[in-house]
N, C-alpha and C positions, 0 to 999 in steps of 0.2 A: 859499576858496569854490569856484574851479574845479577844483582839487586833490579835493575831497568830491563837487561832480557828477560827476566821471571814474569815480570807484570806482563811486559811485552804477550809472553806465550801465554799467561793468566787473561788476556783482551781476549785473544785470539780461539783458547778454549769456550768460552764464554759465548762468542760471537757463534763458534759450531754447537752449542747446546742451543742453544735458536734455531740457526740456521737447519740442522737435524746432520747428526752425525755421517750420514753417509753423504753427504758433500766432502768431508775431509779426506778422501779418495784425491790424490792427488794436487790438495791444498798446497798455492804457489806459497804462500804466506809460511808454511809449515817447513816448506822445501828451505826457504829461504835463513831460516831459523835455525835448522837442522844442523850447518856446518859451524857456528860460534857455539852451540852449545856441545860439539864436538873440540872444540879445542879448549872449552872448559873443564871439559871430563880428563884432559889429560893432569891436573892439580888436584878435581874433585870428583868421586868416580860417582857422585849422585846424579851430575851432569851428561853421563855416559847412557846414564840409567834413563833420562828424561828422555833424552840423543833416540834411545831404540825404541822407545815406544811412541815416540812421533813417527820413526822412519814403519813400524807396526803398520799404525792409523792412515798412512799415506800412500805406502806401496803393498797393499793384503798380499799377503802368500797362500797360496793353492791350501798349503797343508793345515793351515792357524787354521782351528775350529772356532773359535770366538769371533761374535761383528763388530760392526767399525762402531754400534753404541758401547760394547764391552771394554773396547779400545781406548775411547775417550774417557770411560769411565775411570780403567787405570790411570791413563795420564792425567785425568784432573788431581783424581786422591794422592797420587805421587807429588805432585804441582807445590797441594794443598800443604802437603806437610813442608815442604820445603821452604813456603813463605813464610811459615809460620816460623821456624827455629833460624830464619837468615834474615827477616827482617827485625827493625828497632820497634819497638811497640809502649818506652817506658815514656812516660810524658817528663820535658825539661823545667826547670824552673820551681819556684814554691808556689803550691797550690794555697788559694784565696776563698772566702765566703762571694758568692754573688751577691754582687753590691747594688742597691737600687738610688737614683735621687733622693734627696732627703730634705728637698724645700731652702736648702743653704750651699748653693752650689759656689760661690764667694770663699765657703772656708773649707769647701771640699767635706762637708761632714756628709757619713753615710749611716744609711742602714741595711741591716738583710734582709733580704728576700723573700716575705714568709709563702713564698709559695713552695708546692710539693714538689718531688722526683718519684712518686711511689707508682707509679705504672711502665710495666715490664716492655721494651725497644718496639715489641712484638704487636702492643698495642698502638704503639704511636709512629709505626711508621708506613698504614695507611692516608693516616695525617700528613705526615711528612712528605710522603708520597706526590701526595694530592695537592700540596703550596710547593712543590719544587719543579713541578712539572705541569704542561697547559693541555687542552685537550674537555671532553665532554665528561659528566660524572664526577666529577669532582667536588662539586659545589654539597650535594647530598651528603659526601662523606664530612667534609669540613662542616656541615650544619648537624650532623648529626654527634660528632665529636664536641662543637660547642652544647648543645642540649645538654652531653653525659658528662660537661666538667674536664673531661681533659685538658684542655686549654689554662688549666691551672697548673698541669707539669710547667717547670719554667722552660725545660729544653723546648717549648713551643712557642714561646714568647717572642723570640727572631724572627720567626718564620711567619708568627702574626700581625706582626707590625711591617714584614716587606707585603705582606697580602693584601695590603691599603689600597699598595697600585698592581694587584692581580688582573688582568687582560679579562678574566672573567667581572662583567660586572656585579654578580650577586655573591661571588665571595669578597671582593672588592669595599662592599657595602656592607656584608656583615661583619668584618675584619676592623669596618671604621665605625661602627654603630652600635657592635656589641663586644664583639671579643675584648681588640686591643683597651677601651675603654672599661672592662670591667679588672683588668691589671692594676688600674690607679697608676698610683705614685711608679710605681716598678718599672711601668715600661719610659719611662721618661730619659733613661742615657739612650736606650733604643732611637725613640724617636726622637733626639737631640742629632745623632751621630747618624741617623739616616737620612734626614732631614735637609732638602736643596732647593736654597730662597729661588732657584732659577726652576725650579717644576712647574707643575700644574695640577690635575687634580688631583692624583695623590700628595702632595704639596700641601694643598690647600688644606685636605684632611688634615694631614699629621699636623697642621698649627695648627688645627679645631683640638686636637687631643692633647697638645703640650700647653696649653690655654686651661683647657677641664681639668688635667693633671694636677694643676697646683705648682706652676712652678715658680718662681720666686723672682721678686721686678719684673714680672708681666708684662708691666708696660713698656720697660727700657728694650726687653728682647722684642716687643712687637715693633716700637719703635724703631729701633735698629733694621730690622725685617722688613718694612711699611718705604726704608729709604732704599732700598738694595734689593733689587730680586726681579722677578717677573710678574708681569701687569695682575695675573690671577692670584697670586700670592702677594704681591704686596697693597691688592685690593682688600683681601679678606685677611691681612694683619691692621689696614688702617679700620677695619668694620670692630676688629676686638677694642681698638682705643676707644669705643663710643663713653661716653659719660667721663671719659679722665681729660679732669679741668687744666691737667699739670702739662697737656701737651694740644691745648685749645689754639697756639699760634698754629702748630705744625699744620692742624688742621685748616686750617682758614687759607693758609699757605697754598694747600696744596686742590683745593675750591678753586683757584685760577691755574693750576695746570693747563697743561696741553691734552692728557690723556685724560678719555672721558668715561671710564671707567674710575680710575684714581678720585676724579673730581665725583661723581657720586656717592664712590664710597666715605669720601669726608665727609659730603653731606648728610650720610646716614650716621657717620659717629657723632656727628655735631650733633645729631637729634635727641642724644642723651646732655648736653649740657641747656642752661635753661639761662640766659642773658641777655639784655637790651645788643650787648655787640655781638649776640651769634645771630642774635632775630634780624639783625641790618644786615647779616651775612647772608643770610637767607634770602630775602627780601632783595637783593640785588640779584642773588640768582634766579630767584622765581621770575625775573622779567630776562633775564640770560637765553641764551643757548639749551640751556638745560632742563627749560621752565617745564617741559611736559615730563620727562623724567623725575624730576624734582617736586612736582605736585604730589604724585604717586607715594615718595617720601614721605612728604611733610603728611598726608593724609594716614601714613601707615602709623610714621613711629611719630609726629608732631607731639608740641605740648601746646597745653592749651592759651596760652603766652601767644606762642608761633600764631596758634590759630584765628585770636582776635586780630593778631597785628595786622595777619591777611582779610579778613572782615574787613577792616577799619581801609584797607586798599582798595578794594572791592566796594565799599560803598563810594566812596573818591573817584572812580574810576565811571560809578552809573551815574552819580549825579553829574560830572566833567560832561561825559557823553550828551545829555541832556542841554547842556549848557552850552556849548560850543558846535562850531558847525565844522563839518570833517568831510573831506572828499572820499568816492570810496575806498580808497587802499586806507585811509587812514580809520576809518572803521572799523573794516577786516581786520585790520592788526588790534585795534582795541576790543574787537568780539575773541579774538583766538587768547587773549590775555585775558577776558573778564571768564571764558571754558579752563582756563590753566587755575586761576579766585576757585571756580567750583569744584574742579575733580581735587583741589587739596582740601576741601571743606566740605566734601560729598558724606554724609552720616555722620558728620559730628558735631554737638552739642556746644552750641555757641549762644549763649544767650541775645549776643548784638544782632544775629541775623534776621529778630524778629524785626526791629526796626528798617533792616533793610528790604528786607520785604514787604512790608506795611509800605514801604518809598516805591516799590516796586508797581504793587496793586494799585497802589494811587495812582500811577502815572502808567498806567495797563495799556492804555491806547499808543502811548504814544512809543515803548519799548514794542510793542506789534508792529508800528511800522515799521521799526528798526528791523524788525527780523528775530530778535531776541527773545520778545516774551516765553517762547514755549522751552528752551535750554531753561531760560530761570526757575519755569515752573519745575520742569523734570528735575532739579538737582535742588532746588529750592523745600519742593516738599517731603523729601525725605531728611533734610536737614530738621525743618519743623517737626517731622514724625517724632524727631531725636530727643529733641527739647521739652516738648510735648505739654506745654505750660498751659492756662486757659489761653492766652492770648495767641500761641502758639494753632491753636485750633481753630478759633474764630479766620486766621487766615487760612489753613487749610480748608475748613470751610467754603472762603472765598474762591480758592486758588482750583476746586472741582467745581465749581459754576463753570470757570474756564478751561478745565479741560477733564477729560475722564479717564487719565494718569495717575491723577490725581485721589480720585476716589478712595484706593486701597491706604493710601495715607492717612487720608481724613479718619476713616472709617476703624482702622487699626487706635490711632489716638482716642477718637472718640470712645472706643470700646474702655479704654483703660481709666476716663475720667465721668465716664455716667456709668448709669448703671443697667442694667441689662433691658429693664422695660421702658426706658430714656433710651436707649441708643437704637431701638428697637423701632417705638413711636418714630424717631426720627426719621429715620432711613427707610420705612415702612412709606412714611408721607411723601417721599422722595419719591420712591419708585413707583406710587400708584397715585400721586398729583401734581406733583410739583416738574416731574418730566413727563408728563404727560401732553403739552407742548409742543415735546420735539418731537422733528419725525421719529419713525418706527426703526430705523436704523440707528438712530444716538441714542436712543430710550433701552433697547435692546444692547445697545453695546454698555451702558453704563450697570441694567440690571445686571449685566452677567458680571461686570466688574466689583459687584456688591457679593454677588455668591461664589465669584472667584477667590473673594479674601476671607469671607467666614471657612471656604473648606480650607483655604491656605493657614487659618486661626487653628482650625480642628485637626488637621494633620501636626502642625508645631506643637499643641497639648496632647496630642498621643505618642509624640518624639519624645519630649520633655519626661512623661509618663514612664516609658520606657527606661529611660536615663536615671531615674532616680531608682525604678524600681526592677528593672531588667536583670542586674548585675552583668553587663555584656552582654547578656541575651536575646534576643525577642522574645518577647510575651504572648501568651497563647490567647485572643478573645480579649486585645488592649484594651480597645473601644469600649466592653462592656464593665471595666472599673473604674471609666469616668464617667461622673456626675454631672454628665453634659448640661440634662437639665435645669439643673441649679445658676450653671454658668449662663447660658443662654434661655430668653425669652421664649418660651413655648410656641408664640404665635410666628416665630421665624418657621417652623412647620408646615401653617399652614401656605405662608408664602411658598414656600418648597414647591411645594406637591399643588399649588395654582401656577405655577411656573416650569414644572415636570423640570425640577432640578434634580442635580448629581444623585444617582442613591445612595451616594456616600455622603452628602448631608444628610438625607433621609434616614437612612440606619441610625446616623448621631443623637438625632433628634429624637427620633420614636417612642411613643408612650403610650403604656397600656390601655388610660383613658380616651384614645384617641382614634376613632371608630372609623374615619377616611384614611388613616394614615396606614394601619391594618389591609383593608383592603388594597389599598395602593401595591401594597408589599405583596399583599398573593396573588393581584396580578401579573405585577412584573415576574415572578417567581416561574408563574405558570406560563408567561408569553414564550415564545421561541427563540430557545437559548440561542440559535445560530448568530445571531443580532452581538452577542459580546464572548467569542470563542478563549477574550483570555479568562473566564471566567471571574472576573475581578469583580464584574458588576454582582453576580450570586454571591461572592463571601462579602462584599459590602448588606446585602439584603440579607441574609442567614442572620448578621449580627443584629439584625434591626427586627427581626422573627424573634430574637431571644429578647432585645431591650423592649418592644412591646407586648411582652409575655401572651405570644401566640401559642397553639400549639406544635410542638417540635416536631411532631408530624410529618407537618408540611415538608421541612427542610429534610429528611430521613426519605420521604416517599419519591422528594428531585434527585436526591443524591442515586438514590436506587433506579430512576430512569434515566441518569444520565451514564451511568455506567450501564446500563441494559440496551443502551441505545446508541452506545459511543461509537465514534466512525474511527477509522482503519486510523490516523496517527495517533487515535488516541488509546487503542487498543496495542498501538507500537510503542506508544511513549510516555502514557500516563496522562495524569489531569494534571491543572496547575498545583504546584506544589503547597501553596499557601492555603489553599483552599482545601486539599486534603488532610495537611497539617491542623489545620482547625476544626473541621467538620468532618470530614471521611473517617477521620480515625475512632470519633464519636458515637460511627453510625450501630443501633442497639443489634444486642444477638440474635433479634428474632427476623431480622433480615440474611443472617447466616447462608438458609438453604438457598435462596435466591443468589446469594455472592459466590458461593460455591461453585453454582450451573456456570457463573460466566468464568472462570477463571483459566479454564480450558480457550475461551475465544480469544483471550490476551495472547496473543501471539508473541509479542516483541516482548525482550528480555527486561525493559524498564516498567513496561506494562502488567506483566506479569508481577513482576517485583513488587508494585504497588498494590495489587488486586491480593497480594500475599498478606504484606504491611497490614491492612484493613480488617485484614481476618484474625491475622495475631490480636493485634489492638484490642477490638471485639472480643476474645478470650479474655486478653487479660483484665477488661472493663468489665466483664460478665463475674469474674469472680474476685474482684474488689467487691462488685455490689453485694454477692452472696457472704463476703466476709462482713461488708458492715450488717446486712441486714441478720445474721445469726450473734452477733456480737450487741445488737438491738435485744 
């Protein structure tokens, strides 16, 4: 009883150090207090003692010289000692090693823990803090605790693994993604014992973790889990049984379910087993209820088994078409079945679709009546792109005569099986005889779909470039470490620049032998930059100033007019950044005095910033040169 009034008055002090001591001026709460810890004091006189300096704090007298903070302040530290020597504080029972999973949970064997206790309550209970309670700010201090390791004390290990389904969703995510996940094996009694087949997304997470953990017959707890629980969780326990042969019925089972969630997710574990009886499984759903969800599947995670068998449908299905005569619903339905054949066969490498296609092209006219030809072609030629065989080509070939989708297909293949002054000739003859022809609207749309996929080719080899040699980074002047020329046919140049294409083909291509290509470049340089405000199209031309070994002049003397002449957002908020990152920071020290005058008309705080940036740079580029050129 006395042990429950102490806490009691321990709220109650607590609640007045918030609230601010001078509210305890007649606190009913205190008043009320006041007369049991009066009839305590008549057994314990420390009770008596508590007794008058509550009645102090609540009713001031004239004469007390101390305020109602000095007051509270007594009655806390009196409080304080009293809990201390009246309350029980020894812990019951034999203390234990914290025990983690140990992969044999069948014979109960364990191990310890090897994580730490080495940082003081002091530190970790901003942490603690921050996962016991919701609100804004929190998310910073939890990521920044992950960053310094804490999260390896084990007293934080509870706390990390309830964080899964924190209301915040980015500590939520970092809790499933890195914390609890870098515990391993440890946190595994956690997420076993917190763990409720009837959740959801936190649910879901902590079987993604007790999965990665390592825990032991995997399959049987999925399984078990996969029969019992809720639609989300026992969706993504039947996703972990993918490839286990040993529970191939459950799966096939549960393909004719009610719930269509359940039934996709079999479909998706089936996609790791590889059998004449899953492929029939398949195969009866892909004409199901399911069919358009299920293409998606087989297209994602299929084998390549799956994939012919669906070919080998698909061709069954155009030549029937052809063969038989069908009112319209019964077409409809066999067009929205032969669209469900492609999106599951949409980029992938099927050798038999050559011949379905060759059946296709043969019979062009009479699949156009249908309605069909141009579905075939669109999902036809990117499967051929795949393949990419001679014969694979020759139809692409055929398949941009009939439409100019088509082209970027052909043209991509082509690239990988001639060779640069062969694909060149070719495509050359194309665009300046062979459509020559058509009116000036299909001739136009096809040239542009030719220098659509060379920039689309030169953009993917400066990604690629990056990637191997970037380290994560971007690269400063990509463009100028590839040996464009080598790759590509020179004379795609001159097409360029007869056709006032991209000057980002232009820059790729550029060579110092090439005396139109030059001028090209100083004019555009010198036209009226108003024309491309993102500055995108100048750092494409600067790189194409340095690859056709101009003089750098030029790009020094724009760079210097364009900040001399910059209008009001751009003196508020800087150039593009890419283009100063490249070239601005380049620009030499004898442009100095001039960048100095303007520095002052940068107004805006970004602008300014940048007009700074340029001037360091310059320094520091000024005396690299002086170190190598005395070191010469």
């Amino acid at each position: 009883m006395s042990t429950e009034l102490l806490r009691e008055l321990h709220q109650e002090v607590k609640r007045l150090y918030k609230a601010g001591s001078d509210l305890a001026i007649g606190d009913l709460r205190l008043k009320h207090m006041e007369p049991s810890f009066r009839q305590l004091g008549e057994k314990a006189a420390v009770f008596n003692r508590l007794a008058d300096r509550m009645e102090a704090l609540i009713i001031p007298s004239a004469q007390q010289e101390s305020s109602p903070a000095e007051k509270l302040q007594e009655l806390a530290m009196l409080l304080s000692s009293v809990l201390r020597t009246a309350e029980k504080t020894d812990l019951e029972g034999e203390l234990q090693p914290l025990l983690s999973y140990c992969n044999q949970p069948s014979s109960q064997t364990r191990d310890e823990v090897s994580l730490s206790n080495s940082l003081s309550f002091q530190e970790l209970y901003p942490v603690i803090q921050a996962l016991s309670t919701r609100g804004g700010g929190r998310y910073e201090i939890v990521h920044e605790a992950y960053s310094s390791g804490k999260f390896q004390d084990f007293r934080l290990m509870m706390l990390a693994v309830d964080a899964i389904g924190d209301s915040h969703p980015d500590i939520s995510d970092l809790a499933a993604r890195s914390i609890v996940p870098s515990y391993g094996e440890n946190a595994l009694p956690y997420l076993l014992s917190t763990f409720d087949p009837f959740g959801k997304k936190a649910s879901v997470r902590k079987l993604a973790l007790i999965r990665a953990a390592g825990i032991e017959n995997v399959a049987a707890f999925m399984l078990q889990t996969a029969k019992d629980g809720s639609v989300e969780v026992r969706a993504a326990a039947i996703r972990a049984l993918t490839g286990r042969e040993e529970v191939v019925d459950n799966l096939v089972e549960w393909t004719t379910g009610k719930n269509g969630p359940i039934r996709l997710a079999a479909y998706e574990a089936l996609t790791g087993i590889h059998s004449d009886n899953v492929n029939s499984v398949f195969m009866q759903g892909i004409v199901g209820k399911d069919r358009a969800e299920l293409s998606g599947i087989i297209r994602q995670y299929g084998h390549v088994d799956l994939h012919r068998t669906i070919a080998l449908a698909m061709q069954q299905l155009l030549q029937r078409v052809l063969e038989e005569k069908r009112d319209a619903k019964g077409l409809e339905e066999q067009r929205q079945q032969l669209e469900v054949y492609l999106q599951a066969l949409h980029w992938k490498c099927v050798p038999e679709l050559c011949e379905i296609y060759a059946f296709v092209l043969a019979n062009e006219r009479r699949f156009k009546k249908l309605g069909w030809l141009d579905i075939l072609l669109l999902y036809g030629a990117a499967s051929l792109e795949m393949i990419g065989s001679r014969q694979a080509l020759d139809l692409l070939f055929h398949c941009e005569r009939l439409s100019s989708e088509c082209i970027k297909h052909a043209f991509r293949t082509a690239a990988k099986r001639l060779s640069p002054s062969e694909l060149y000739e070719l495509y050359a003859q194309r665009m300046t005889i062979d459509w020559a022809s058509l009116t000036s609207r299909q001739r136009d749309e096809r040239v542009e779909q030719v220098f659509e996929t060379i920039y689309g080719m030169l953009s993917d080899g400066i990604r690629q470039y990056e990637r191997e040699h970037g380290e994560g980074s971007r690269l400063i002047h990509t463009k100028l470490h590839i040996p464009f020329a080598e790759i590509w046919d020179i004379r795609w140049l001159d097409l360029a620049l007869e056709y006032d294409e991209d000057n980002f083909l232009v820059s790729c291509l550029a060579h110092p032998d090439h005396d139109r290509c030059k001028r090209y470049i100083e004019e555009k340089i010198r036209g009226d930059r108003e024309e491309d405000p993102s500055h995108q199209s100048l750092l494409w031309l600067f790189d194409g100033v340095t690859r056709a070994g101009m003089d750098p002049a030029l790009k020094w003397d724009t760079i210097m007019r364009m900040i001399e002449e910059a209008d009001d957002d751009e003196r508020r908020y800087g150039f593009d950044e890419d283009l100063v990152r490249e070239y601005f920071y380049d620009l030499p020290v004898a442009y100095k005095p001039r960048l100095q005058n303007m520095l002052p008309e940068f107004d805006g705080f970004l602008g300014y910033q940048q007009i700074e940036m340029i001037l360091q740079a310059m320094e520091t580029n000024s005396k690299e040169q002086r170190q190598v050129c005395s070191a010469d």
